[in-house]
C-alpha positions in Angstrom: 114.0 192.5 55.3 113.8 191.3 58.7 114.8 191.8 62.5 117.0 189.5 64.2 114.6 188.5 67.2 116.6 189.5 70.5 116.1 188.2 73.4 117.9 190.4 76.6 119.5 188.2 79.8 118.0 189.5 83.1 119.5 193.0 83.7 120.9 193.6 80.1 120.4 196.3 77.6 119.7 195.2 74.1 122.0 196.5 71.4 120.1 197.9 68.5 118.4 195.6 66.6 119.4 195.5 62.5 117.4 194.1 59.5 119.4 191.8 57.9 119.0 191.0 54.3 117.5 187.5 54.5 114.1 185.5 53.2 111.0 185.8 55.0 112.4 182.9 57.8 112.3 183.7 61.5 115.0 182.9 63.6 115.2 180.2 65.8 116.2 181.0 69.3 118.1 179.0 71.2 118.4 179.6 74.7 118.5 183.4 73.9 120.4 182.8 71.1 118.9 183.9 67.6 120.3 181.2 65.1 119.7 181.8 61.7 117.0 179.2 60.1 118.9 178.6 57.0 120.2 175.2 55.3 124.0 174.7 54.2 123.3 176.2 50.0 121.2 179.0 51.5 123.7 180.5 53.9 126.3 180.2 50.8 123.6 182.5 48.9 123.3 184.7 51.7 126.6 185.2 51.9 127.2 186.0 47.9 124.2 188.4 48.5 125.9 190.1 51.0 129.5 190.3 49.2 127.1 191.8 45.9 125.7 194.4 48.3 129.6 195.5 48.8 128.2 196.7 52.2 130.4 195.5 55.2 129.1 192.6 57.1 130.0 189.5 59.7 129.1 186.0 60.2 129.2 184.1 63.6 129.2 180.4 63.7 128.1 179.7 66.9 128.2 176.2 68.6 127.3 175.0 72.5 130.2 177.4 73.4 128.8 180.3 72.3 125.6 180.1 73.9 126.9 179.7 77.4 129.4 182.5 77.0 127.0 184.7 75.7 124.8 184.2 78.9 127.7 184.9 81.0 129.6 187.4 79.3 127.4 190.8 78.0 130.3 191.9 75.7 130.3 189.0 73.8 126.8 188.6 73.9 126.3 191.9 72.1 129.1 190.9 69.8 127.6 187.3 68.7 123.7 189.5 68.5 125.3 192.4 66.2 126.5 189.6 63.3 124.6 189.7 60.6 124.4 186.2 60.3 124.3 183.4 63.3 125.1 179.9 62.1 124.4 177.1 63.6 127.7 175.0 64.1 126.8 172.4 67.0 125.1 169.1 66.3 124.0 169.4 70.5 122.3 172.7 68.8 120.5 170.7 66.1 119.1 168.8 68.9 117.7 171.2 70.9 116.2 172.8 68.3 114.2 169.9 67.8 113.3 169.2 71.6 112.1 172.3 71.8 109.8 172.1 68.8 111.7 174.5 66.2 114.1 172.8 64.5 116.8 174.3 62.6 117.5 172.7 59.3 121.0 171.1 59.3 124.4 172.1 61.0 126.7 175.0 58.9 130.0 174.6 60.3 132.6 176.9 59.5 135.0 174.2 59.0 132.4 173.1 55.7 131.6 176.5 54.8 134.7 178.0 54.2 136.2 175.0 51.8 132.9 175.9 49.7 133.5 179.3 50.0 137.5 179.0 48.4 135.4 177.4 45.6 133.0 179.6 45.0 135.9 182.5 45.3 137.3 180.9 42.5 134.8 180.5 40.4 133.6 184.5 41.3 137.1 185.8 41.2 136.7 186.8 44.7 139.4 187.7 46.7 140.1 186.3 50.3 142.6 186.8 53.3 143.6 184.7 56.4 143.7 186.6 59.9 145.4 185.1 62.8 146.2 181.9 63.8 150.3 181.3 63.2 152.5 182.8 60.5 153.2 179.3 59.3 149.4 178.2 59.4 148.1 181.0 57.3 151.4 180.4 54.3 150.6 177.1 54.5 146.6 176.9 54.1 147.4 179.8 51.6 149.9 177.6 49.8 147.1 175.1 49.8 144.4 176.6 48.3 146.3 178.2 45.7 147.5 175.1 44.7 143.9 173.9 44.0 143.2 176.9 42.3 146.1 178.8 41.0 144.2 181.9 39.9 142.4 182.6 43.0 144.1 185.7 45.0 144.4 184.9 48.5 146.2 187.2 51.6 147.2 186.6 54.6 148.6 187.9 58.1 148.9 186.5 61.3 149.9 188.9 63.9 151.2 188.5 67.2 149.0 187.2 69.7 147.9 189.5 72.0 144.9 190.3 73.8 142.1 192.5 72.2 143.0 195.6 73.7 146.4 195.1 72.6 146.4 194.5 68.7 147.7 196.4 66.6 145.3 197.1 64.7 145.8 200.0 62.4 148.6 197.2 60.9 145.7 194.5 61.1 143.9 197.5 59.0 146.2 198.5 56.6 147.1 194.6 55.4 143.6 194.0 55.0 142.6 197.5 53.0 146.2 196.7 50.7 144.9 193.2 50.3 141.0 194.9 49.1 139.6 191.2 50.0 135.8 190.1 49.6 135.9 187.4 52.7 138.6 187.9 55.7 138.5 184.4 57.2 139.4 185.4 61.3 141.0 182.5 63.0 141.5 184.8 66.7 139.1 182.2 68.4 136.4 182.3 70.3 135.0 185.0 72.1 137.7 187.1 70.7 136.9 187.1 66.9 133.2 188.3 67.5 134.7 191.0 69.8 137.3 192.0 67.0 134.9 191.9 63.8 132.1 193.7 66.0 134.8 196.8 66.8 135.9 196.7 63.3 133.3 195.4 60.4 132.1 198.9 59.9 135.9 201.0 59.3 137.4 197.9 57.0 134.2 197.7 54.6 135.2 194.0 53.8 131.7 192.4 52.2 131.8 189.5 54.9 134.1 188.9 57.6 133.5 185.0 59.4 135.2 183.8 62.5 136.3 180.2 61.5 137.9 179.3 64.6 140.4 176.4 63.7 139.4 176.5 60.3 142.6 177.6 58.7 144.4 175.3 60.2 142.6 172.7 58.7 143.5 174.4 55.2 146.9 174.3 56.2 146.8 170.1 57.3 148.2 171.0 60.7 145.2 169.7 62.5 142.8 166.9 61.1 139.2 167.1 60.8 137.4 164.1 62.5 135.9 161.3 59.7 132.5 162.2 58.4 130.7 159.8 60.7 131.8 161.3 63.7 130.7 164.3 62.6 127.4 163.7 61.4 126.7 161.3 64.6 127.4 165.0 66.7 130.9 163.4 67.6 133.4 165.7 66.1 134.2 166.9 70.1 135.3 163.7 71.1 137.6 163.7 68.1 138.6 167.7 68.7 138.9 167.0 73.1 141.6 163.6 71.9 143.7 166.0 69.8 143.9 169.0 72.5 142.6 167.6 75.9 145.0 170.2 78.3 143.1 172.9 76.3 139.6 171.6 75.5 139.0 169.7 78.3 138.1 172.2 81.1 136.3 174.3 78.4 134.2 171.3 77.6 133.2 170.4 81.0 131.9 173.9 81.8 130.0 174.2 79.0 128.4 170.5 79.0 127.4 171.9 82.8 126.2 175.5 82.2 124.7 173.6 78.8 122.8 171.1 80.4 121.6 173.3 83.4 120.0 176.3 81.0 118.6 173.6 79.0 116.7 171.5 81.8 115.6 175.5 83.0 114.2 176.0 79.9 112.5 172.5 79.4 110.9 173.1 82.7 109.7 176.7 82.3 108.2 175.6 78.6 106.6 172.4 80.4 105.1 174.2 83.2 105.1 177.1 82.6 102.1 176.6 79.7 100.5 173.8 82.3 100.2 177.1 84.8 99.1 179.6 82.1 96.6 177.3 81.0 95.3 176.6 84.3 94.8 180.4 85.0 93.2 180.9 81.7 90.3 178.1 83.2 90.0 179.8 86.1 86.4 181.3 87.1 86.4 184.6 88.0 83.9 185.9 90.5 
């Protein structure tokens, strides 16, 4: 068992640090940003560990995004360092990780993850449910998978949008108690799916909650994936920005810049920083 290393942004308070029921890995910190250092098959054991502990947990899967709003907004930054796992869904995150000397072993993207995780639901008789996105989204995804696997049990529900201090979510509650699912799949988006499952992991007791972001949609074919070699060259962006560019666009151009600022910061500060400290260690004193 092991603490999640935390690292606090200049004025913050640190929430309370958890062990998390992992291997003997550290973290890999990211621009304050604890990823967890597992590969694609070890985050799918983690994840049946944590739905055999029947103890409730929830799983971030963090990308460029994530690290620039969590420097910028504390709420969500205690949100992303509460999960109980941090996945590493950014290629651009990959990279860094291995500029900076520590490199993470692959990209886990939720958009992989949870296809595996419909498998191994059916193969474990483990029940799932869809939250969020449109009403037509979640049948259809839900359609979908039990069509590739007819005896899996899958629920769903897709309430109205709303912002977080809105929901309704004593009916968010009781669909997901009647439903009694091992994985809740939440498709609210980003930052608002950490902020949700961070409120309301603990009352709903579900095994593992995961924010998927457009994931279900996927399921449901009514958005397309980029090809594989877009997303292996770190290109899957592009592909995302040309299918939404009135919504991405602005979002991408802020993070690229807050991205890309914290990261030359940091190269400089490791650069120098140990030029300086090793400098002052040679010093004669008198």
């Amino acid at each position: 068992m092991l603490a999640k290393e935390i690292v606090a942004a200049p004025g913050e308070h640190l929430p309370e640090i958890k062990l998390l029921p992992r291997t003997a890995k550290l973290p890999v910190n990211l621009l304050g940003v604890p990823f967890d250092n597992l590969a694609f098959n070890e985050t799918l054991d983690h994840i049946e560990e944590m739905i055999s502990s029947r103890q409730p947990h929830y799983v971030a899967t963090a990308n460029v995004d994530f690290v620039v709003r969590a420097r910028r907004d504390p709420r969500f930054r205690r949100a992303l360092l509460g999960s109980h796992l941090i996945l590493c869904d950014g290629t651009p995150l990959i990279w860094t990780s291995r500029i900076f000397g520590t490199p993470l072993p692959e990209r886990v993207a939720g958009s992989d993850l949870v296809p595996e995780l419909v498998k191994l639901a059916a193969q474990k008789n483990y029940r799932l449910f869809f939250l969020g996105t449109t009403p037509e989204a979640c049948a259809q995804a839900a359609a979908n998978v039990r069509k590739q696997f007819p005896e899996i049990v899958v629920d769903y529900f897709s309430p109205p949008f709303r912002p977080l201090h809105e929901m309704d979510n004593d009916e968010i509650a009781k669909r997901i108690r009647a439903a009694q699912p091992d994985i809740v799949f939440v498709a609210f988006g980003s930052p608002k799916a950490e902020k949700w499952m961070s409120a309301n992991y603990r009352s709903l007791g579900v095994p593992v909650m995961i924010g998927v972001g457009a994931t279900i949609d996927f399921l449901a074919g009514h958005v397309k994936r980029a090809p594989v070699w877009m997303r292996r060259g770190g290109l899957e962006w592009i592909f995302r920005l040309l299918q939404e560019p009135r919504r991405l666009f602005k979002r991408y151009m802020i993070d690229l810049w807050h991205f890309g600022i914290a990261l030359l910061v940091e190269l400089w500060r490791v650069k120098f920083g140990r030029r300086d400290t090793a400098r002052g260690d040679a010093r004669p004193t008198s």
